[in-house]
N, C-alpha and C positions, 0 to 999 in steps of 0.2 A: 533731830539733829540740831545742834546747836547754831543760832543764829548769828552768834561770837563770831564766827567765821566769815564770816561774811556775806554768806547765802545760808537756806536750806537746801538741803537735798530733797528733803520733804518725807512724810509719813504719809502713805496714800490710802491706809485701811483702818485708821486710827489708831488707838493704843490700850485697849482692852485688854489684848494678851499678852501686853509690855514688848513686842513684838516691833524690830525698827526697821521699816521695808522704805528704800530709795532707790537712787538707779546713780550708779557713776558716772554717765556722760551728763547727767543735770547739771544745770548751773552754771556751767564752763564758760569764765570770763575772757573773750577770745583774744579782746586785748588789755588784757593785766598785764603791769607794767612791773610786775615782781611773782613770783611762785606763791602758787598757794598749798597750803598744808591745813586738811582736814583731819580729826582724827574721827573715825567713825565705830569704833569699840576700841577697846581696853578693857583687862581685867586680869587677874594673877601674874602681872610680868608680859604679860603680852598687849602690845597695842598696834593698832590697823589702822593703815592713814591712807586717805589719798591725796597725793601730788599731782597738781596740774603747774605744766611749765609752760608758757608761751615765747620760747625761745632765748628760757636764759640760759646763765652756765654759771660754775664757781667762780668765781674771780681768781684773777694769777695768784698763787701764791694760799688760798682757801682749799682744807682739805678736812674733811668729815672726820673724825676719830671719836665714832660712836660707841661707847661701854655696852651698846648689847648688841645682838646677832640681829643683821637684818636680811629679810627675806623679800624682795622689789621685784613685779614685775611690770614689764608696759603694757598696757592694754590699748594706746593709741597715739598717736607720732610716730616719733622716732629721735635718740639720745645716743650718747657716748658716755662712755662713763672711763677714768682714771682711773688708774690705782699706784701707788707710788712706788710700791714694791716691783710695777711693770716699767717704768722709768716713764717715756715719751708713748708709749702703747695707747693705742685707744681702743675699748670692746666695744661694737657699734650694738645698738639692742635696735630691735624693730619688734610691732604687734604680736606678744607670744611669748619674747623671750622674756627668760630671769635670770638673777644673780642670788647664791646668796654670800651674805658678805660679815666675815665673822669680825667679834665686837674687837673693837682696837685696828682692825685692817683700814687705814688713811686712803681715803679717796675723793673721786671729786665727779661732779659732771663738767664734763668736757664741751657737749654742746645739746641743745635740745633745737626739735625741728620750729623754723622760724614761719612757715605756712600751714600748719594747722598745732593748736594744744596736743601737747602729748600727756597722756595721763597715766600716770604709776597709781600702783598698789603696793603697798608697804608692812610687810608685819614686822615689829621686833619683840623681841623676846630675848629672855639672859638676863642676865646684869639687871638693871633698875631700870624703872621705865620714864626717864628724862629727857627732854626732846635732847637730840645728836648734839654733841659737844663740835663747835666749831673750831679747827685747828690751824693755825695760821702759821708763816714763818715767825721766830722767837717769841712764839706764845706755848707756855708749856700747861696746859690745862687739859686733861683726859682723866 
């Protein structure tokens, strides 16, 4: 895994069989002062990320308008997630749940838990594989 990132995950059986073994709760910066986004594969249109958030959110007004299908779920916290199309709604997610959230549907997170890291899994797939286009009030870019 790439050190770009900011951590390793790490490789723990080395890489003879190009084989890339780590664990998702490694690493987890408990107090990052901003989300992090790993990606951990990619390849034909699909890529795999993990999200560790230690209690942030979108900012008012910040809303995702990703060109490809994403598939998220938590494996540890707990989040809210927006969708603009639900107006004021918020879908609370805990350990388990998913979403998935087709390309172009605007959303946002609403909040993530502020006493322990919550940690997302992410695949997208569709469209091109570009990190999520951020869409703001009178920003017209998707």
């Amino acid at each position: 895994m790439s050190a770009a990132h900011g951590h390793a995950i790490g490789n723990r059986f080395g890489n003879r069989s190009g084989n890339r073994i780590g664990n998702l709760f490694a690493g987890i910066d408990r107090d990052a002062g901003a989300e992090h986004f790993e990606q951990l594969a990619g390849r034909d249109g699909v890529v795999i990320e993990r999200i560790v958030s230690t209690g942030q959110a979108s900012p008012e007004g910040f809303w995702y308008d990703d060109p490809r299908d994403e598939w998220v779920v938590l494996l540890a916290g707990a989040a809210a997630l927006q969708f603009e199309a639900e107006g004021d709604a918020l879908r609370p997610l805990q350990p388990g749940d998913y979403v998935q959230i087709p390309a172009h549907c605007r959303h946002r997170v609403a909040w993530t838990d502020e006493a322990a890291p919550t940690v997302w899994l992410a695949v997208y797939f569709g469209g091109d594989d570009r990190r999520a286009l951020p869409h703001t009030s009178g920003d017209n870019r998707a």
